[in-house]
BALOBA-1460 file (C-alpha; in Angstrom, 3 decimals):
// residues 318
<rec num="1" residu="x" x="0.000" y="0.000" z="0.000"/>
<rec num="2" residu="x" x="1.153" y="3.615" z="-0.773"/>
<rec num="3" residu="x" x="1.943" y="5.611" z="2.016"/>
<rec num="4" residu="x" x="1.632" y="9.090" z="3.035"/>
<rec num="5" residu="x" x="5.102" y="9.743" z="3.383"/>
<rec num="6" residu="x" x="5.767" y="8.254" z="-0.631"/>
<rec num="7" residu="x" x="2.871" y="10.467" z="-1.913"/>
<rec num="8" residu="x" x="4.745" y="13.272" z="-0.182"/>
<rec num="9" residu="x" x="8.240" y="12.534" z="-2.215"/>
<rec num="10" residu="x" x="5.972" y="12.560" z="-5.390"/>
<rec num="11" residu="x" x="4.391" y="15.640" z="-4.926"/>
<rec num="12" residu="x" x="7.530" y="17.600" z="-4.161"/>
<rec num="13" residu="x" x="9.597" y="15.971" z="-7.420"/>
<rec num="14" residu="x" x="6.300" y="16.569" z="-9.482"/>
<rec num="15" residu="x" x="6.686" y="20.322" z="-8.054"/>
<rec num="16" residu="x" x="10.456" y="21.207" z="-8.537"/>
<rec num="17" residu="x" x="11.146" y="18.353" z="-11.255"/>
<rec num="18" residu="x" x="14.647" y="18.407" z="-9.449"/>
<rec num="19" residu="x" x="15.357" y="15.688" z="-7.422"/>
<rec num="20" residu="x" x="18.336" y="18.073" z="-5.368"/>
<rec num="21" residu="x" x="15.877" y="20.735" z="-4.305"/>
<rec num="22" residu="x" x="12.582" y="18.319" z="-3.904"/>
<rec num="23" residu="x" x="14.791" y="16.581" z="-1.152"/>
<rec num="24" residu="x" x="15.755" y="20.081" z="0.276"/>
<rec num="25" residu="x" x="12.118" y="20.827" z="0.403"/>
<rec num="26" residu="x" x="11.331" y="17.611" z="2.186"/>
<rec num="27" residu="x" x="15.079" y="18.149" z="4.423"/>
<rec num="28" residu="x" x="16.271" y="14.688" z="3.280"/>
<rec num="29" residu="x" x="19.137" y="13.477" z="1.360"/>
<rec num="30" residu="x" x="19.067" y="13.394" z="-2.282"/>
<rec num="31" residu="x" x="20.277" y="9.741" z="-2.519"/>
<rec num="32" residu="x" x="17.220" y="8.866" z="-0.384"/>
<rec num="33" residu="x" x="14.943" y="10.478" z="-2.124"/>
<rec num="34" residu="x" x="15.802" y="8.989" z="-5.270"/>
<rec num="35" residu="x" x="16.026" y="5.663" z="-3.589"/>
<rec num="36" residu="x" x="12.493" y="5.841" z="-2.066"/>
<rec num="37" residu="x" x="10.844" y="6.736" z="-5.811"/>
<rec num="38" residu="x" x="12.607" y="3.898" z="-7.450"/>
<rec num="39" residu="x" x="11.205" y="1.785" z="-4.362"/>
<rec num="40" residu="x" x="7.656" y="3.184" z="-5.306"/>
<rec num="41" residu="x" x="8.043" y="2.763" z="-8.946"/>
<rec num="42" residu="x" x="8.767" y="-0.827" z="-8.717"/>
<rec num="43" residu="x" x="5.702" y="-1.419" z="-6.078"/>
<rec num="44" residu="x" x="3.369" y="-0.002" z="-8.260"/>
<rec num="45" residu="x" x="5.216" y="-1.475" z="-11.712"/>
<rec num="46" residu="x" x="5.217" y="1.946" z="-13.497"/>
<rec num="47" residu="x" x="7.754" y="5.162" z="-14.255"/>
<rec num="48" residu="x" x="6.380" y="7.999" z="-12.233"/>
<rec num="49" residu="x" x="9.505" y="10.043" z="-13.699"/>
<rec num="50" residu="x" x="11.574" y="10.205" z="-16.769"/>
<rec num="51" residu="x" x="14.782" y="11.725" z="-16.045"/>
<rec num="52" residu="x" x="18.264" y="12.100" z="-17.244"/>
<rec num="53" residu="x" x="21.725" y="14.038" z="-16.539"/>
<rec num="54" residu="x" x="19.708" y="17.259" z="-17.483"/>
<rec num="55" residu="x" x="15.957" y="16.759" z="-16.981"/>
<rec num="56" residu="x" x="13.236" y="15.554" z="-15.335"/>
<rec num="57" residu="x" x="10.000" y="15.050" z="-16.250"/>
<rec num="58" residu="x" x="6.372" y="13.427" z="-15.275"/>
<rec num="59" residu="x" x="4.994" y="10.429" z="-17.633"/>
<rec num="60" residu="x" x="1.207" y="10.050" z="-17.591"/>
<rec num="61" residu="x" x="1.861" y="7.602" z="-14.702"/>
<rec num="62" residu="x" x="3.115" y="9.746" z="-12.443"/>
<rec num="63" residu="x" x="0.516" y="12.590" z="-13.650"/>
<rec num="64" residu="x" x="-1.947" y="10.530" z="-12.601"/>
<rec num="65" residu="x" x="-0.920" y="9.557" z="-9.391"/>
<rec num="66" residu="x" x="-0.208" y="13.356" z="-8.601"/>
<rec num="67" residu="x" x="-3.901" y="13.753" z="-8.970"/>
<rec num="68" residu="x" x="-4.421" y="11.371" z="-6.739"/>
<rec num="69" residu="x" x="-1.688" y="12.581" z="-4.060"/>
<rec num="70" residu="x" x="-2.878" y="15.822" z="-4.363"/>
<rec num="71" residu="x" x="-6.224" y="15.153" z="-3.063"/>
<rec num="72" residu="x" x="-5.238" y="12.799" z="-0.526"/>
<rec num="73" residu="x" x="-2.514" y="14.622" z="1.398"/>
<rec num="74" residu="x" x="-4.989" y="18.015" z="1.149"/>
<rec num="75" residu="x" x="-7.865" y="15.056" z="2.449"/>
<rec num="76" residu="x" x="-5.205" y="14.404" z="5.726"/>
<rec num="77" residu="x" x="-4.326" y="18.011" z="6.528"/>
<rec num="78" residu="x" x="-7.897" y="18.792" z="6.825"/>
<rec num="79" residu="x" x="-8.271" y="15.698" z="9.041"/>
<rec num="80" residu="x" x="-5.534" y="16.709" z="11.194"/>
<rec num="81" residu="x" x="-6.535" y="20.603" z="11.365"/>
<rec num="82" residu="x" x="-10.526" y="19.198" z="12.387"/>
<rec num="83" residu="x" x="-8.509" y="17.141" z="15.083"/>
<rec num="84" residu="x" x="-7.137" y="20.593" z="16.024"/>
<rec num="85" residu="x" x="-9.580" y="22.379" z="15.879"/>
<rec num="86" residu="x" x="-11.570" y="19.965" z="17.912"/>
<rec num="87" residu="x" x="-9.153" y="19.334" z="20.920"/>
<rec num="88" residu="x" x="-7.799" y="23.151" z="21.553"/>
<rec num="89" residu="x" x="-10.796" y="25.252" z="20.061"/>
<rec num="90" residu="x" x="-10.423" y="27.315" z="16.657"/>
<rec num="91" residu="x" x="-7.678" y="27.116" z="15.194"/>
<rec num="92" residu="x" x="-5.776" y="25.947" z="12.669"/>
<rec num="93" residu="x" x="-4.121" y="27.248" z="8.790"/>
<rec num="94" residu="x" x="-6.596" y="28.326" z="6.210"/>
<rec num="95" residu="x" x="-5.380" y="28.749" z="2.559"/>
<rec num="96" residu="x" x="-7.088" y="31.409" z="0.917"/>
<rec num="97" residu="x" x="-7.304" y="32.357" z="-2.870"/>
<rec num="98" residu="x" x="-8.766" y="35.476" z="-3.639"/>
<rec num="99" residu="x" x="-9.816" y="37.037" z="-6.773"/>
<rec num="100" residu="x" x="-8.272" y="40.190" z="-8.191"/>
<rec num="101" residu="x" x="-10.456" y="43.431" z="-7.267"/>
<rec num="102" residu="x" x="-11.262" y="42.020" z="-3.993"/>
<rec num="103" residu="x" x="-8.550" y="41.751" z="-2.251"/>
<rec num="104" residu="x" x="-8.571" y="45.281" z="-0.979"/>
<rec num="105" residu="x" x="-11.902" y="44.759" z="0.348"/>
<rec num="106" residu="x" x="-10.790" y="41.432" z="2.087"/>
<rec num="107" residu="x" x="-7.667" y="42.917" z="3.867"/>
<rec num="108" residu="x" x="-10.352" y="44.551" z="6.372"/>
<rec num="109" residu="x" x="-11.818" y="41.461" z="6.597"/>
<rec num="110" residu="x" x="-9.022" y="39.414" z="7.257"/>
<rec num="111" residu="x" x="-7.770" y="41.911" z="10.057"/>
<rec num="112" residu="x" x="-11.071" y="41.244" z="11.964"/>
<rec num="113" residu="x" x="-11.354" y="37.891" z="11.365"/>
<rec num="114" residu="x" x="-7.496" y="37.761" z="13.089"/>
<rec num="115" residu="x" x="-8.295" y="39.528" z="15.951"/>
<rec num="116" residu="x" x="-11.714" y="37.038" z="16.383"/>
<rec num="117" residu="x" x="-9.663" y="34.028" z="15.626"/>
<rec num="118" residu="x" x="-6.382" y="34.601" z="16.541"/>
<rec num="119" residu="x" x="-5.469" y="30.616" z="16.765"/>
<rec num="120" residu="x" x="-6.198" y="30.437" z="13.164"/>
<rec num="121" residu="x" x="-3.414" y="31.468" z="10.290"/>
<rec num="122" residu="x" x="-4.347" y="32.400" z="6.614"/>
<rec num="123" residu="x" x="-2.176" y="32.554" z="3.737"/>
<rec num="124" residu="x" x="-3.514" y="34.452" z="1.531"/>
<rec num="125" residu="x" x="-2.807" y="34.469" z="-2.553"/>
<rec num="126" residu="x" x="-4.088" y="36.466" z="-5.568"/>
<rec num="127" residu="x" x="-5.099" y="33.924" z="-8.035"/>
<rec num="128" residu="x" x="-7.193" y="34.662" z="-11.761"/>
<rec num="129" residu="x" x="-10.641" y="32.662" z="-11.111"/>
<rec num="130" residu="x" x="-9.145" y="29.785" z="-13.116"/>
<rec num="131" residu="x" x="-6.699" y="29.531" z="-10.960"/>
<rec num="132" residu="x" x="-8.995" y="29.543" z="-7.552"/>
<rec num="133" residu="x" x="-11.329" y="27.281" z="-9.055"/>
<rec num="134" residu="x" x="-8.113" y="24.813" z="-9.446"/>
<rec num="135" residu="x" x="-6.626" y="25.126" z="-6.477"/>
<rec num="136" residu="x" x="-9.750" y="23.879" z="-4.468"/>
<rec num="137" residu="x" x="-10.563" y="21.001" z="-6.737"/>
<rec num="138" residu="x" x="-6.698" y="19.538" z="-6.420"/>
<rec num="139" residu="x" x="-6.938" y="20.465" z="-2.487"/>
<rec num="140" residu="x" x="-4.082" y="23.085" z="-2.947"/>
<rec num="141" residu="x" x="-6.406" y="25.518" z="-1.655"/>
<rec num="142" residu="x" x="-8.929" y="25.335" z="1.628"/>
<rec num="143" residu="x" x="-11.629" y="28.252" z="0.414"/>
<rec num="144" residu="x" x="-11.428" y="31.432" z="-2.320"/>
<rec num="145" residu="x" x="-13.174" y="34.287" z="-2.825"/>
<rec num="146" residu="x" x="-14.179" y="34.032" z="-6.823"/>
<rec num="147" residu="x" x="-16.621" y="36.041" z="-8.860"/>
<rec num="148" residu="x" x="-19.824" y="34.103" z="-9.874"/>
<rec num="149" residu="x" x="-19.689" y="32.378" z="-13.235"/>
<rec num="150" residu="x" x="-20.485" y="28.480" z="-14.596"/>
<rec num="151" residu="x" x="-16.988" y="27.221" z="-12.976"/>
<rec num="152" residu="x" x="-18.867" y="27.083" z="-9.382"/>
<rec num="153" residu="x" x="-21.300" y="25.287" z="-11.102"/>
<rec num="154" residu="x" x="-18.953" y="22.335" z="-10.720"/>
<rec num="155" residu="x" x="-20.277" y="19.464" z="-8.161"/>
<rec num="156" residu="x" x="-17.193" y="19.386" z="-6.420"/>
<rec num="157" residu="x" x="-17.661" y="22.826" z="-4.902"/>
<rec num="158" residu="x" x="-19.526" y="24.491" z="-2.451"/>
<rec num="159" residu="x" x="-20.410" y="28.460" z="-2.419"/>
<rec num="160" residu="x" x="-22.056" y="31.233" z="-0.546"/>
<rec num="161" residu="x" x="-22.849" y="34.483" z="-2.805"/>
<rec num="162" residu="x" x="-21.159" y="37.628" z="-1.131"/>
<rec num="163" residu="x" x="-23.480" y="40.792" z="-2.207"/>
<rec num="164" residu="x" x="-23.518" y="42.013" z="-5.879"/>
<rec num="165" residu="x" x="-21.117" y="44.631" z="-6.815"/>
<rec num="166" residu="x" x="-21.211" y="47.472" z="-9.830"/>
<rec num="167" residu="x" x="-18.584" y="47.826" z="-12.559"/>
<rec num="168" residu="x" x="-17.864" y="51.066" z="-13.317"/>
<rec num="169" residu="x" x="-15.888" y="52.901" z="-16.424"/>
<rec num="170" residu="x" x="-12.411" y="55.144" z="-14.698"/>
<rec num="171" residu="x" x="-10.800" y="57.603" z="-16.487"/>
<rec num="172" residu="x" x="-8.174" y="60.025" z="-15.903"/>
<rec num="173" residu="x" x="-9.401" y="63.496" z="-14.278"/>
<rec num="174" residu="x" x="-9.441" y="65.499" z="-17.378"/>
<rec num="175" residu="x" x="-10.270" y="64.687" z="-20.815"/>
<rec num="176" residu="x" x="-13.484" y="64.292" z="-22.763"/>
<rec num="177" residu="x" x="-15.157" y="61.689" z="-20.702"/>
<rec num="178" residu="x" x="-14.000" y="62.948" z="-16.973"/>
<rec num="179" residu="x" x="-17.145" y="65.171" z="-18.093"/>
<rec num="180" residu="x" x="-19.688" y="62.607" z="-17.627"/>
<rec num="181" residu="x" x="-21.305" y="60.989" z="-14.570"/>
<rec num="182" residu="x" x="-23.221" y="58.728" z="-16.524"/>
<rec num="183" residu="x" x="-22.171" y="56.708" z="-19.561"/>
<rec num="184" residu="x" x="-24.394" y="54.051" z="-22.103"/>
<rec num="185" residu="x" x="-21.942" y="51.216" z="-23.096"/>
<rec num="186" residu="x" x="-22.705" y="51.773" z="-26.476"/>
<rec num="187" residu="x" x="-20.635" y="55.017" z="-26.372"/>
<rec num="188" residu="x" x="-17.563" y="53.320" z="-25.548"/>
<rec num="189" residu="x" x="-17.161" y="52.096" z="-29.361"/>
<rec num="190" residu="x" x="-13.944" y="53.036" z="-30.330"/>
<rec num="191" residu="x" x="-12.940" y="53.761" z="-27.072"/>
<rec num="192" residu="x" x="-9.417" y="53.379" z="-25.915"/>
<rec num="193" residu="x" x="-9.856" y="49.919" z="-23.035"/>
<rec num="194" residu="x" x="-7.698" y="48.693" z="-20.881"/>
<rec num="195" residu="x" x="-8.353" y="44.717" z="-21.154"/>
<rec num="196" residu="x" x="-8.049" y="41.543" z="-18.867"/>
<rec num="197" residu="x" x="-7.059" y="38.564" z="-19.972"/>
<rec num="198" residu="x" x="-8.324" y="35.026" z="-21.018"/>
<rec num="199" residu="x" x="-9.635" y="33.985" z="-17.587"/>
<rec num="200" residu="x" x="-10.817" y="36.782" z="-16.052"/>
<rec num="201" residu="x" x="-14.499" y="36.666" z="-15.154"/>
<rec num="202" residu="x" x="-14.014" y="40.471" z="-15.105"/>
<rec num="203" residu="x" x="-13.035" y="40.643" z="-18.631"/>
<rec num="204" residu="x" x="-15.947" y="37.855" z="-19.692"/>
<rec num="205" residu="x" x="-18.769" y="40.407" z="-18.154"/>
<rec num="206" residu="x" x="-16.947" y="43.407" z="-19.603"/>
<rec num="207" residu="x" x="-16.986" y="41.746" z="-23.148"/>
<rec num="208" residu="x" x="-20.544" y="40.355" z="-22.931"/>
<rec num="209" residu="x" x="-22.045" y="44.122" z="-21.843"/>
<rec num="210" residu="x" x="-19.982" y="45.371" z="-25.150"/>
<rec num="211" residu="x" x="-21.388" y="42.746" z="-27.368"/>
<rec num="212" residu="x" x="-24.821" y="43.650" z="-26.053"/>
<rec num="213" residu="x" x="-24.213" y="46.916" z="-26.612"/>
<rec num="214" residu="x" x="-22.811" y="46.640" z="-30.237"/>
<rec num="215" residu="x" x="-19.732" y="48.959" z="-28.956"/>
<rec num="216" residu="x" x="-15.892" y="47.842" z="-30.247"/>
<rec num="217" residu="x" x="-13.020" y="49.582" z="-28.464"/>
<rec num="218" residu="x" x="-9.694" y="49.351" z="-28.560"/>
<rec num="219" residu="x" x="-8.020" y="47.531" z="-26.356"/>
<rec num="220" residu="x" x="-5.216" y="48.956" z="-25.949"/>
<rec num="221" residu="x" x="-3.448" y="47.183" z="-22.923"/>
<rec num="222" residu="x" x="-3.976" y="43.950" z="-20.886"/>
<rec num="223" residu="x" x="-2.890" y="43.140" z="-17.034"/>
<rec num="224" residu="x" x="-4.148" y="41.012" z="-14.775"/>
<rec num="225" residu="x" x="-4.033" y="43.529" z="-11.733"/>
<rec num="226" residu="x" x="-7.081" y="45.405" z="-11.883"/>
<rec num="227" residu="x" x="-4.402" y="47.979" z="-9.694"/>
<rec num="228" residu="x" x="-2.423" y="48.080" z="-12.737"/>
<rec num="229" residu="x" x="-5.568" y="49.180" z="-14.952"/>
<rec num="230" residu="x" x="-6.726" y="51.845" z="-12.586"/>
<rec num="231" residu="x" x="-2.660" y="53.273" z="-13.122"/>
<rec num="232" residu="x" x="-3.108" y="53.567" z="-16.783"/>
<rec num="233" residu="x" x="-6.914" y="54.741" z="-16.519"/>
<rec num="234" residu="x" x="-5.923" y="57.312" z="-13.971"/>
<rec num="235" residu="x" x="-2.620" y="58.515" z="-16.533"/>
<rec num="236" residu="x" x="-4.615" y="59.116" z="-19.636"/>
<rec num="237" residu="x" x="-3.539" y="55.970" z="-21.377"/>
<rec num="238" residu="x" x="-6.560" y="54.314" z="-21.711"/>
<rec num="239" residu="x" x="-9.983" y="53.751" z="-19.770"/>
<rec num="240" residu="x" x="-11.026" y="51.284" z="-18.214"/>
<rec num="241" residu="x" x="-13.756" y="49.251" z="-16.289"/>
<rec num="242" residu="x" x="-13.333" y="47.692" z="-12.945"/>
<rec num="243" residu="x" x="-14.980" y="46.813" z="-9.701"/>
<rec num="244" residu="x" x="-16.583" y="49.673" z="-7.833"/>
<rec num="245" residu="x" x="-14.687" y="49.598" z="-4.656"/>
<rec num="246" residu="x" x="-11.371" y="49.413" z="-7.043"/>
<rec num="247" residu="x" x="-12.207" y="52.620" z="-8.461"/>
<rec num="248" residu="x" x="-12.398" y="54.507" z="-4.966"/>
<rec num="249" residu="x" x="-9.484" y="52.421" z="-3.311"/>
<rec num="250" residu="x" x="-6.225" y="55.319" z="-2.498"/>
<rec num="251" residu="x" x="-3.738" y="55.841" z="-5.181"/>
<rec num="252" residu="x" x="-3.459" y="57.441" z="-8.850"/>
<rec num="253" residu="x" x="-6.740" y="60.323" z="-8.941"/>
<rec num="254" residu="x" x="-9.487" y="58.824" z="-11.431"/>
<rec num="255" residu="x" x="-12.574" y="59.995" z="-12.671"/>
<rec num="256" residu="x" x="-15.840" y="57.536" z="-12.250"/>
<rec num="257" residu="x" x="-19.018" y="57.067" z="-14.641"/>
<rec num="258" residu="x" x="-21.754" y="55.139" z="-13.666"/>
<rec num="259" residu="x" x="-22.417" y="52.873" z="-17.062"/>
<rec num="260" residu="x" x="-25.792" y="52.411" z="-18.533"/>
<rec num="261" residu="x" x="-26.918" y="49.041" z="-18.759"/>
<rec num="262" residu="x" x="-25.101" y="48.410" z="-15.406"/>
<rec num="263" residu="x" x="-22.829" y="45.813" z="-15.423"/>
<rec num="264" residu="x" x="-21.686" y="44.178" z="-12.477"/>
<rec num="265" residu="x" x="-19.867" y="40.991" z="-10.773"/>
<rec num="266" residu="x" x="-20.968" y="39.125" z="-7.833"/>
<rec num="267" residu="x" x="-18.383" y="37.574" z="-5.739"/>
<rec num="268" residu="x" x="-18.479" y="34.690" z="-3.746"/>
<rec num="269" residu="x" x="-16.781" y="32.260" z="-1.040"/>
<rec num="270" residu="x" x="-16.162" y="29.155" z="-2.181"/>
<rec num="271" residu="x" x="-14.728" y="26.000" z="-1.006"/>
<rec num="272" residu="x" x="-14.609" y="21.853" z="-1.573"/>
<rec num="273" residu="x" x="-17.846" y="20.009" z="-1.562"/>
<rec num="274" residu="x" x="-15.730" y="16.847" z="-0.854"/>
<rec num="275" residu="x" x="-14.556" y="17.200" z="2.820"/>
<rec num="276" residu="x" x="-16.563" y="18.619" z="5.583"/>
<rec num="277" residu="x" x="-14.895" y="22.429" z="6.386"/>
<rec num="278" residu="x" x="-13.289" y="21.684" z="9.871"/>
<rec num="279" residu="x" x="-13.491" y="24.153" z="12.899"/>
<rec num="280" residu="x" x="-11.210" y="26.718" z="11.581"/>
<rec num="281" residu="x" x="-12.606" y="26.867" z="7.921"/>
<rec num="282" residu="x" x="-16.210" y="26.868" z="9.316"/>
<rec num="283" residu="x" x="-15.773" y="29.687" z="11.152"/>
<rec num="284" residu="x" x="-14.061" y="31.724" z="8.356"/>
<rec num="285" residu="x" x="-17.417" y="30.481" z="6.132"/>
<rec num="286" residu="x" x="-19.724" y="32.153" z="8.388"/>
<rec num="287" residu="x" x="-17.161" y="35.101" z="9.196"/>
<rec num="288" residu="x" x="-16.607" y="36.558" z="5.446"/>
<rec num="289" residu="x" x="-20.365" y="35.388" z="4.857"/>
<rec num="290" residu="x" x="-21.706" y="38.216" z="7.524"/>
<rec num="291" residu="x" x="-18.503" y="40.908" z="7.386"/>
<rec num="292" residu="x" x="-19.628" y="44.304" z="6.308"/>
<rec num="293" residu="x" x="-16.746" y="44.720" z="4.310"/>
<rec num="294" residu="x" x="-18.097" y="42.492" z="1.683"/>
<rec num="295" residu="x" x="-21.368" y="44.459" z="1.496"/>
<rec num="296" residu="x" x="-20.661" y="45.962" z="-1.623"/>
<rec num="297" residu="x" x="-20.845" y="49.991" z="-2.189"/>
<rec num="298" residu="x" x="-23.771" y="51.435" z="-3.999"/>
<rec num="299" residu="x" x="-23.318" y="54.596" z="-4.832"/>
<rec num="300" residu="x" x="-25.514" y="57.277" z="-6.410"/>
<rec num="301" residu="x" x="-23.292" y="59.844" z="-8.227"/>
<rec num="302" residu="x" x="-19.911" y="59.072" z="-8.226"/>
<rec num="303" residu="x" x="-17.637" y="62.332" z="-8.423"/>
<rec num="304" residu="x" x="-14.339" y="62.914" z="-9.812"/>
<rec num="305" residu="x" x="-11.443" y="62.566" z="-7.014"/>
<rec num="306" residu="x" x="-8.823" y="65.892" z="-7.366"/>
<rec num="307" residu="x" x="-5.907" y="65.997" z="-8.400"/>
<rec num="308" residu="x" x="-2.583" y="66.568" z="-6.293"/>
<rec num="309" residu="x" x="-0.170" y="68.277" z="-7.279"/>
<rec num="310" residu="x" x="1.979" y="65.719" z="-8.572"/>
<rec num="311" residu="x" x="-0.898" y="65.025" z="-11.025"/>
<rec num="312" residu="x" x="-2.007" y="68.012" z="-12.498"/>
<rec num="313" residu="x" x="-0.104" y="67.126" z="-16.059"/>
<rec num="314" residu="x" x="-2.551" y="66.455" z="-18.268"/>
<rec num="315" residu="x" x="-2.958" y="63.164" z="-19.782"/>
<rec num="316" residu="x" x="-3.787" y="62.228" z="-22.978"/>
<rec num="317" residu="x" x="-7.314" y="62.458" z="-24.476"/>
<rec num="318" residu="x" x="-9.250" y="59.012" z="-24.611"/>
């Protein structure tokens, strides 16, 4: 039978595909390492890994069984952090995805939820919604915060809705549209866009109000970081449309316009179907579910922030 301990000396090969730093990672020697796979391979009468002087690679074999170590091992630590949780109250390690444009909002909520729990640690990543959606099917991740589309859909996960957010169209603080409070998302054909890429649920909702629309801009430059787009939006270089409570975080001054039909994303908390959340990742469920900080902002007439100093150049026309 396949132990814990061999699925562990798969998973961290499979990871570095270096057998020198896999057995640094596990703080073992390399010739043991590379012992104990050739031990496994022969038990289970397959090559997990091809490798050579240079390289070292996966077969389907040992793709396979990652799958399956993957899930087990995540299957264990959530055993062991119920057990935890169980004999010395909350507490515990969450891992926490969160999609881009709500992070900000999740800091506060992740401060709170600290001081409430302070037995329980979160790492916390930035992931595209792919990427979330991933991490919690292979068991890399314990619970995300994702926008709402047909990936949580999937059987395998569980989700509670957080409340429905606006996007809105930034600009920079002068220029032809820093005039307007109001925008229809036909009049953005042509337009100079700032763009997401393949993944984004941000960028799938953006494209499918412009379709509706019949508008055609010009994309004009792509990031993931919807930080990155409210830069560019907030120098001139190009508008562009992001969550709500993106476009009134600190930083570069921008100009917001309500758009007209209203798009908007609706994020959520979600998490694996498969296990039973322990202690810890029950509380943090019912935690994010009720913070306030996740309420999202509704504003009626969004006004353009000044100008300092340092940003009175003006920036080029949209």
């Amino acid at each position: 039978m396949i132990s814990s301990r061999q699925l562990e000396y798969v998973r961290a090969v499979a990871r570095e595909l270096h057998f020198t730093r896999a057995a640094q990672v596990l703080g073992i020697a390399q010739p043991a390492l590379s012992q104990q796979i050739r031990k496994l391979e022969r038990q289970l009468g397959v090559t997990l890994f091809e490798r050579d002087h240079h390289r070292v690679e996966l077969t389907s074999a040992g793709a396979a069984l990652l799958v399956g170590a993957e899930r087990i091992l995540a299957d264990l630590a959530a055993v062991e952090e119920e057990m935890l949780g169980w004999a010395g109250g909350t507490r515990g390690r969450i891992r926490l995805g969160s999609a881009r444009g709500l992070t900000v909002r999740l800091a506060r909520v992740l401060t709170d939820f600290g001081h409430a729990y302070p037995e329980v640690e979160v790492d916390l990543r930035e992931m595209s919604g792919e990427e979330t959606t991933d991490g919690l099917i292979a068991g890399r991740l314990d619970a995300a915060t994702v926008a709402r589309s047909r990936r949580l859909e999937d059987a395998r996960l569980a989700h509670r809705a957080l409340d429905r957010e606006p996007l809105v169209l930034i600009t920079a603080t002068s220029g032809p549209l820093s005039r307007r409070r109001r925008l229809p998302v036909a009049a953005l054909d042509g337009v100079d866009l700032v763009a997401y890429p393949d993944g984004s649920v941000v960028r799938e909702i953006v494209l499918a109000a412009l379709a509706a629309a019949g508008a055609t801009p010009r994309f004009r430059f792509e990031t993931r970081d919807t930080g990155a787009a409210r830069a560019l939006a907030g120098f001139g270089l190009a508008a562009a449309i992001v969550p709500h409570s993106v476009a009134v975080e600190p930083g570069q001054p921008v100009h917001v316009v309500r758009l007209d039909p209203e798009p908007a994303w609706t994020p959520a908390l979600a998490w694996s179907a498969r296990r039973r959340p322990g202690p810890a990742l029950a509380a943090f469920i019912d935690f994010v579910s009720a913070h306030p900080a996740l309420v999202a902002p509704n504003p009626t007439e969004p006004a353009a922030r000044a100008p300092s100093n340092a940003d009175r150049a003006t920036p080029r026309s949209l």
